[in-house]
N, C-alpha and C positions, 0 to 999 in steps of 0.2 A: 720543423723537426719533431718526432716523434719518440717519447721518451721512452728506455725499457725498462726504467726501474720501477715499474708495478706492475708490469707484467707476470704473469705466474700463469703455468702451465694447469690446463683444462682438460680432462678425459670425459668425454661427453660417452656416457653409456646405452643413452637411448638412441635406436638405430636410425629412428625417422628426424629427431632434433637434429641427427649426429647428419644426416642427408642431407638437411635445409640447409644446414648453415655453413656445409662441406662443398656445395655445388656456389651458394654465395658469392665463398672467397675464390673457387677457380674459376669464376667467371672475371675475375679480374687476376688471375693466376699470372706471375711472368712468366712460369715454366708451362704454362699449359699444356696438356698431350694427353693420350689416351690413358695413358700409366699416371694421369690426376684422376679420373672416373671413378668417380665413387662404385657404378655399380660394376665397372668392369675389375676394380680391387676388389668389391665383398663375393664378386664369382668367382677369382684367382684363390681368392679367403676359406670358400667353401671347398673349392675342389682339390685342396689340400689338408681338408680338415681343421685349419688354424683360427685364430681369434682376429676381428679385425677391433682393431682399436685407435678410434679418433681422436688426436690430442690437439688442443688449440689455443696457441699465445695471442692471444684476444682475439681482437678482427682482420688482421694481417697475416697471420702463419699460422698453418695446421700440417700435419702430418697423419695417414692414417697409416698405421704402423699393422705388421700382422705378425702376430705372435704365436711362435709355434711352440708346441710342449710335446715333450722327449719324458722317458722315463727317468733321466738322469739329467737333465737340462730343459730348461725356458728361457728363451731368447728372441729377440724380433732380428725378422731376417727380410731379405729381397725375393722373393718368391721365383722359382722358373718360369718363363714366360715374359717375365716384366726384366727390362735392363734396368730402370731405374726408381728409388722410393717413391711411394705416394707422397708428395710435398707440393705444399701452396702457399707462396709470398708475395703478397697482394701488390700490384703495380702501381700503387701510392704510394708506397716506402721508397723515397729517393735513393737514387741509384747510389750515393757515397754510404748510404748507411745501411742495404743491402746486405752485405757482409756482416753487419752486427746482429742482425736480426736472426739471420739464417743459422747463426749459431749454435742460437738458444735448441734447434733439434736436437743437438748431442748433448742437451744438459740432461739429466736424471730428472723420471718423472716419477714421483709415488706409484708403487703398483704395478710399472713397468719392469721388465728384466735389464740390470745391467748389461749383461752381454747382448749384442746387437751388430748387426751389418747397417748400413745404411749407403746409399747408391743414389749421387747425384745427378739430375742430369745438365748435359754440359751448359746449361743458360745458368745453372746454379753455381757454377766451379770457380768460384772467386777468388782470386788468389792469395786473400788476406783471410779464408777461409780453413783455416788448420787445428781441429779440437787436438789437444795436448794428450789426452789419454787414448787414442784413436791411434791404428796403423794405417795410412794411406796404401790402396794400393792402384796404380792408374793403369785405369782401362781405356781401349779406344773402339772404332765404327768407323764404318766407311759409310758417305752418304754421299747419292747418285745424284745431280742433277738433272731431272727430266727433261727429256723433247722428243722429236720424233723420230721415227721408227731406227733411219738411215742413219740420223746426228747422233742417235745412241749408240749406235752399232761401231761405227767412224773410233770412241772410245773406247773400247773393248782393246782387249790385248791380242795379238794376231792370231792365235792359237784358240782363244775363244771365237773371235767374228770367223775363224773357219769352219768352227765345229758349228756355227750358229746356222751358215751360210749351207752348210750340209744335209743337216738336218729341216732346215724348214718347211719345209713341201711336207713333211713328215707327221707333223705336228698341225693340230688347229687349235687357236687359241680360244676360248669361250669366259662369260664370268658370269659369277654366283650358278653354277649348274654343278657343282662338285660332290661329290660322296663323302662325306666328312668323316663315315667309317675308313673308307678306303685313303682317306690324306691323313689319318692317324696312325695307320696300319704302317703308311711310309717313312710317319715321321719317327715312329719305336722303330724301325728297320736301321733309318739313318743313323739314330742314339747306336746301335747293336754296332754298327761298322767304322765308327769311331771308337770301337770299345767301353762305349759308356751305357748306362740301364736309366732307360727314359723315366722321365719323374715322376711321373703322375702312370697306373695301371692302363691299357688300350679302353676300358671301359672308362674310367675316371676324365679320360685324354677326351675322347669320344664326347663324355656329357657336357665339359666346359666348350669345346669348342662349339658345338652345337646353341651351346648359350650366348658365347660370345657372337655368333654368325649372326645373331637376331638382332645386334646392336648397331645404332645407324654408326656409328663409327666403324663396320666392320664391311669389306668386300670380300669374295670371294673369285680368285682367278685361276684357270689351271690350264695345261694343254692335254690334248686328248689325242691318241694315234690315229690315225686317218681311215684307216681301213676298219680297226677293232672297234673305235669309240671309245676306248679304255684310256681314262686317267694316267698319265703317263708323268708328272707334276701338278703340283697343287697349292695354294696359300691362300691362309685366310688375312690381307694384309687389315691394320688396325690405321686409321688417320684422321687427321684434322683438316683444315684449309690451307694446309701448308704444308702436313708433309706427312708422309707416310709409312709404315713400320713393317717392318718383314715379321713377322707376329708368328705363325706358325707354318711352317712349308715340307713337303716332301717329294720326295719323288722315286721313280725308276730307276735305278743304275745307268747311264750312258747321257745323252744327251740334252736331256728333257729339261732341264730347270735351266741350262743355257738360256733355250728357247724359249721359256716362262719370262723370264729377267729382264729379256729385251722387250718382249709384249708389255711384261708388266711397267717399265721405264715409259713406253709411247701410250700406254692408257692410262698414269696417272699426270701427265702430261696433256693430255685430251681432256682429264678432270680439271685441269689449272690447277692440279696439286703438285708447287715447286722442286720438291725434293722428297728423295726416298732412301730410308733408313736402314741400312741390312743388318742392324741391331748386334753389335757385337763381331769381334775380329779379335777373340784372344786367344784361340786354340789356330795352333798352327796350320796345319792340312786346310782349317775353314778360312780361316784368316788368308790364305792365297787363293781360293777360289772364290773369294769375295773384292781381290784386292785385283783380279783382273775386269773386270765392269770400271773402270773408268773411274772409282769414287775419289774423295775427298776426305782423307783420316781426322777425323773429328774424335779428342780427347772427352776422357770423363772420370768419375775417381767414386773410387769404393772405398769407403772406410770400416773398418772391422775394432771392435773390443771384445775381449773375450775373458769370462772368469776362467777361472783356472777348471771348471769340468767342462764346458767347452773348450779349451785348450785341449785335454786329452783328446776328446772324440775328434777334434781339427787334425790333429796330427796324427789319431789314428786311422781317420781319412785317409790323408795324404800317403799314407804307407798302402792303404789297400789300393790300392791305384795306383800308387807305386807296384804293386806283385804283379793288379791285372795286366799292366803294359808291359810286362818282363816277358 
């Protein structure tokens, strides 16, 4: 057994200390995933401006938190792009006492902001896991299990494997040959037609991804119209040896990302990578054109605190957003 009562929480300032000893503990990580990477968090970190900041309950749990600062609020938050916090609890801590450990993240760290999101992912969602000043809010995902081409397809919802089935001859599949201007371009298009304003500028969008493509954790796949050559969908997916993340995607209006979906299901299946992650299913409209691919809804939970001037700007969110969809 491993004791907590001398544990006391660590903000490691130096960025190269804060790297050794961050990649350490996710090499023995239970939650291991791309959304642990130190360096693919301090790119998420930059390309928003924010602070990243490594805090670590000895040699077992570390979280690197990214702080963002508002003219009227400092708060650590989940970044766009990442479904879930940067968090590492090392796979020596027995699985009964798991849950006590994990807790200590929502304790108060000197120097950190009270108010805070924090986004677990579902290896972490213990159900004995409930900080008392925190609002639960539970998210879910749909995750594909890979195989080939046909077996994939068989899954699909009848109105998807027809459109698939129509379109194919149309489409050629290809990877890592993509315009990362042009699957950026798509992906602010996509933001625009759900009515929402993409988070990062088409330049800002543009340099992270660009960064991100360089990392071996990162593929590139997209289909291309037969005739033009043109980009017609595109994703840059994020994975491990096990599974892998719908990270950033766009496409053309009509058919295209059907036929991305299904290539992409038989070629991370050709990788021996188990399962695939469509990252998210809580906006409606996305949430059913995800929910027809065959997946498997996999739970996860957001938790929120908020002082009282985050509060305001939360709820004056929610009003503007409320007028745009009016």
């Amino acid at each position: 057994m491993i004791s907590l009562n001398n544990i006391r929480p660590t903000v490691v300032t130096d960025l190269e200390v804060a790297r050794e000893r961050w990649n350490a503990l996710n090499s023995v990580n239970v939650a291991s995933s791309p959304f642990t990477d130190f360096e693919l968090t301090l790119a998420l970190a930059q390309s928003f401006g924010w602070q990243l900041t490594p805090v670590f309950w000895g040699e077992h749990l570390g979280a690197c938190f990214l702080v963002r600062s508002r003219a009227w609020a400092t708060d650590i938050v989940v970044p766009p792009f990442a479904p879930y916090s940067c968090i590492a609890l090392s796979e020596s801590i027995p699985e009964a006492e798991r849950p006590a450990f994990l807790e200590r993240i929502f304790d108060d760290v000197e120097g950190l902001p009270y108010s805070r999101v924090i986004s677990l992912d579902p290896r972490l969602c213990f159900s004995e896991s409930r900080p008392d000043t925190y609002a639960c809010a539970p998210k879910q995902t749909f995750s594909i299990p890979t195989s080939p081409l046909e077996k994939a397809i068989s899954a699909f919802s009848e109105s998807t494997r027809r459109q698939f089935n129509r379109s194919k001859e149309d489409l050629i599949f290809q990877t890592n040959n993509l315009s990362v201007s042009n699957l950026c371009e798509m992906v602010a298009a996509g933001y625009e037609h759900h009515g929402r304003r993409a988070p990062l500028s088409r330049e800002k969008m543009e340099a992270m991804a660009a960064a991100v493509s360089g990392f071996t954790l990162a593929r590139q796949l997209g289909v291309f119209d037969v005739r033009t050559n043109e980009l017609q969908a595109g994703i840059v997916l994020l994975l491990n040896n096990t599974t892998a993340w719908y990270w950033l995607a766009g496409s053309e209006r009509g058919p295209a990302m059907t036929v991305l979906l299904a290539h992409t299901i038989h070629f991370l299946h050709e990788q021996n990578v188990g399962h695939f992650d469509l990252m998210g299913a809580n906006t409606d409209g996305i949430s059913e054109f995800k929910r027809r691919f065959g997946g498997i809804l996999i739970q996860y939970r957001h938790w929120q605190r908020l002082n009282w001037s985050n509060r305001f700007v939360s709820v004056l969110g929610q009003f503007k957003r409320l007028v745009r969809s009016l």
